[in-house]
C-alpha positions in Angstrom: 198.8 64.2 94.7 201.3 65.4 96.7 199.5 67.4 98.8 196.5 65.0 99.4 199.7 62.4 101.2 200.8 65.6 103.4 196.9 66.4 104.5 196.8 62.2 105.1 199.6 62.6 107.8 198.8 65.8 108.8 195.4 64.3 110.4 197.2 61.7 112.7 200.5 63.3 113.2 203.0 66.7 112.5 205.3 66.5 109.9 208.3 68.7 109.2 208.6 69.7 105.1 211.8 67.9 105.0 210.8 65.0 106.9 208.3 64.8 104.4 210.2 65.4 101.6 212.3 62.6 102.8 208.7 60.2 103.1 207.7 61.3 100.0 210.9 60.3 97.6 209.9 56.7 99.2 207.3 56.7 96.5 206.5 55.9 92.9 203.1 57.4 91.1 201.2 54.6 89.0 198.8 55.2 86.5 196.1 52.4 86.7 193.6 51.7 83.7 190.2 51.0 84.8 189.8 46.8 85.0 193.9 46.9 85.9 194.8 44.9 88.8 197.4 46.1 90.8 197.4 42.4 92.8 196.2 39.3 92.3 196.0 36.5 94.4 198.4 34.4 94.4 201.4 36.8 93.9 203.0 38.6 96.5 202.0 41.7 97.6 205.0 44.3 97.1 203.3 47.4 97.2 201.4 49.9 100.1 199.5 52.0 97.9 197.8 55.5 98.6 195.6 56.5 96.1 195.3 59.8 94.7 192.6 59.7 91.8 190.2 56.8 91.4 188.8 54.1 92.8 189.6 50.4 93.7 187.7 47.1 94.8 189.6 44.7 97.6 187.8 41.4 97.2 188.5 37.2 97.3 186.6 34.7 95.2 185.6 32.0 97.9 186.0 27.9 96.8 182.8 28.3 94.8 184.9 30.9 92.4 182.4 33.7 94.2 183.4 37.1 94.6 183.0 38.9 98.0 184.0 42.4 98.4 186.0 43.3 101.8 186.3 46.7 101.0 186.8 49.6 98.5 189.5 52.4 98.0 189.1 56.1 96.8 191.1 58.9 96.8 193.2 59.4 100.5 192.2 55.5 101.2 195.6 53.0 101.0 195.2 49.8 99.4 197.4 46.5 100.3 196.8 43.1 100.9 198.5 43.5 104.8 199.1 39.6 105.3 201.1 39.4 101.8 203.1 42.7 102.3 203.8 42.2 106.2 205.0 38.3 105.8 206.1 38.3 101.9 203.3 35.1 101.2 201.1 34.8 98.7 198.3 37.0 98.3 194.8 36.0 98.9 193.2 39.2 98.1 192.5 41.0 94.4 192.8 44.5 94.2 191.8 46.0 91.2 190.5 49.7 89.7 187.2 50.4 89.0 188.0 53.6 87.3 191.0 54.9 85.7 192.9 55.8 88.6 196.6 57.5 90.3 198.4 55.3 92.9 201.5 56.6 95.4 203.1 52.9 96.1 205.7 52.4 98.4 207.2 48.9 98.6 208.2 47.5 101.9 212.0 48.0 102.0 211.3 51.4 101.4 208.5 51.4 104.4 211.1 49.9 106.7 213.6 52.3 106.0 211.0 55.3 106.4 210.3 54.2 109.8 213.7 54.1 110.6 214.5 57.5 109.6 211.5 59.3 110.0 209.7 58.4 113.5 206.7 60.6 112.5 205.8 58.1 109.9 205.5 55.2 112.1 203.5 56.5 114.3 201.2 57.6 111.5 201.3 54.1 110.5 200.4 53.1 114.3 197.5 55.4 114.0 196.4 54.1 110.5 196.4 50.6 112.0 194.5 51.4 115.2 192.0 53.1 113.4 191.7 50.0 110.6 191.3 47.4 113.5 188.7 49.4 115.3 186.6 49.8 111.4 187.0 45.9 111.1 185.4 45.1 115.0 182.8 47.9 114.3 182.0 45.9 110.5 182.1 42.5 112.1 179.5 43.6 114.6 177.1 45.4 111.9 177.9 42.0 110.1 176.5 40.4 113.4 173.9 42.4 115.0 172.1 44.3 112.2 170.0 43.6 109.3 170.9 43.9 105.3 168.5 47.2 105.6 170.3 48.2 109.0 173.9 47.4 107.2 173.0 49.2 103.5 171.7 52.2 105.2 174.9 52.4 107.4 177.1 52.1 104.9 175.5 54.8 102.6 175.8 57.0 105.6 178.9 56.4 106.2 180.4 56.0 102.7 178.0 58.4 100.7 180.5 58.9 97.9 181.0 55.4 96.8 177.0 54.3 96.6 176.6 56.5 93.1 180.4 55.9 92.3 180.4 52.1 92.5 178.4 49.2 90.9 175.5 47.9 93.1 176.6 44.6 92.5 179.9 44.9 94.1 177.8 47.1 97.3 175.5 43.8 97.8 178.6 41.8 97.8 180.3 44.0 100.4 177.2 43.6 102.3 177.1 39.9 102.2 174.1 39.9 100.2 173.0 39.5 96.4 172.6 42.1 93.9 168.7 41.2 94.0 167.7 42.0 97.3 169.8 45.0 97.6 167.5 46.4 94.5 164.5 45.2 96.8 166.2 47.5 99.7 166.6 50.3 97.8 162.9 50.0 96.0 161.9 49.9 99.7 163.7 52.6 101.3 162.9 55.0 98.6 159.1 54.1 99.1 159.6 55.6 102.1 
């Protein structure tokens, strides 16, 4: 666990062993039971979490009580709802485990004091949040410009390891699509 938060720096920035002792005793471990959330909406997001075993689902439920899936979280992924943590409102988002899973969480006066001791750290964090905004304009335009084939095949390339490890139902509503005609795209794709 350890070790898989140094390698998470270590491929956006350097860090010294005691700077990163120092970033590292910033941290608690939870253990999360499978169906657990760790937020709900509604509450206030206290909590940057880096998982280190398991998996999570980042999702809304729209005025219809409907759930749609913004993203998911595995091991060396962080989880927050960023609008809840940042400005201390209520959340909007539900983050929850799908498996029985390890969370590092860091809560945000902790955060604040890690970039002011340890420069290294927020420019990870700058690095993190470059590379986040650049994966949400690249998903909006999929979400634009490409098909539900064009968008399933694209996300099984790029995320091979969730499309075995999470339900299909919570892939089609990722997507934007329902659980049906995702079946009917993978029926036709393995035709092929």
């Amino acid at each position: 666990m350890k070790n898989l938060l140094r390698e998470q720096i270590e491929k956006h920035t350097i860090i010294s062993d005691e700077d990163f002792e120092v970033f590292f005793s910033f941290f608690e471990l939870k253990n999360i039971k499978r169906k657990e959330y760790v937020l709900k909406a509604g509450t206030i997001c206290d909590f940057e979490g880096f998982v280190t075993k398991g998996c999570f689902k980042v999702y809304y439920l729209n005025g219809a009580n409907e759930e749609h899936v913004l993203n998911f979280a595995i091991e060396d992924w962080w989880i927050v709802d960023l609008d809840s943590f940042i400005n201390q409102a209520p959340a909007r988002l539900n983050i929850v485990a799908l498996e029985n899973s390890e969370v590092l969480v860091i809560n945000k006066i902790n955060k604040e004091l890690a970039f002011e001791k340890l420069p290294v750290i927020e420019k990870m964090f700058r690095v993190l949040s470059q590379k986040a905004l650049v994966a949400l304009h690249r998903r909006m335009l999929s979400a634009t410009s490409k098909n539900a084939e064009e968008r399933y095949i694209e996300f099984s390339s790029k995320y091979p390891q969730l499309v075995n490890r999470v339900a299909s139902k919570h892939i089609a509503s990722h997507l934007g699509i329902s659980g049906e005609f995702l079946s009917k795209i993978k029926k036709r794709i393995a035709k092929r």
